[in-house]
N, C-alpha and C positions, 0 to 999 in steps of 0.2 A: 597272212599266212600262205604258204606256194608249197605244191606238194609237188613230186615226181609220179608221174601215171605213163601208162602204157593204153591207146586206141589201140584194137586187134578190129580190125572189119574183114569183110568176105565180102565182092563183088560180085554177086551174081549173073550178071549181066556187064562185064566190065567195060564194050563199047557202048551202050548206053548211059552206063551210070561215072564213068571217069571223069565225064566234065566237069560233071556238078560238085563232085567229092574233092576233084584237085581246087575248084574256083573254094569250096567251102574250106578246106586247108589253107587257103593262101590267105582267106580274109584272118588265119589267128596264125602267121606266118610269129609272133610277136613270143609266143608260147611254145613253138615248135624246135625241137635240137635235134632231130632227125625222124628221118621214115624210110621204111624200106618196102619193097615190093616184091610180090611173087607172081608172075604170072601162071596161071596152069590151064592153056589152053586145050589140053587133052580133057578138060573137064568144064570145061566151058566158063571158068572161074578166074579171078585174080583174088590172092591173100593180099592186106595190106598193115603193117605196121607203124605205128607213131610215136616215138617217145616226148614227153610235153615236160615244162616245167613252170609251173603256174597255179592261179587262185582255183580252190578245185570250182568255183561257182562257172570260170570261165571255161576251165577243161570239160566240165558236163554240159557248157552249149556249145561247144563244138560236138561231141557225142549225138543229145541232143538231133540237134541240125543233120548231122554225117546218116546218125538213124531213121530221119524220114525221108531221106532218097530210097526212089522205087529202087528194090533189089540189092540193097545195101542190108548188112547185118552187123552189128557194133559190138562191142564191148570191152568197159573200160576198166584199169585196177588201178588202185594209188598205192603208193607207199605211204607209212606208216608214219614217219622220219617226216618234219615239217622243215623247211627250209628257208 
């Protein structure tokens, strides 16, 4: 069963934390149909968006993994609708 979800993260520290969160996106590249970014350097922050489509077991270690980088904040929704 594969659901459609949406990652919403906040980088709080986005030259610190950028590395790790793009190398950790690239390892579930398999999952991924797009991301967008927002930088907002007047606030010291990058927003970033994921749309995934995949086993939710896999979209929640990506979350997971993405939420234990220092100064990362996740959170993920699925749809309903199974694919």
């Amino acid at each position: 069963m594969k659901r459609i979800a949406v990652i919403s993260a906040i980088l709080e520290d986005p030259a610190k934390a950028q590395g790790g969160f793009n190398s950790l996106v690239a390892d579930f590249k398999g999952i991924v149909k797009g991301r967008m970014g927002i930088p907002m350097p007047e606030y010291g922050i990058s927003v970033i968006t994921i749309a995934l489509a995949g086993d939710p077991d896999e979209i929640n270690n990506l979350t997971g993994k993405l939420g234990l980088l220092p100064g990362v904040q996740v959170k993920t929704s699925f749809s309903k609708k199974e694919i």
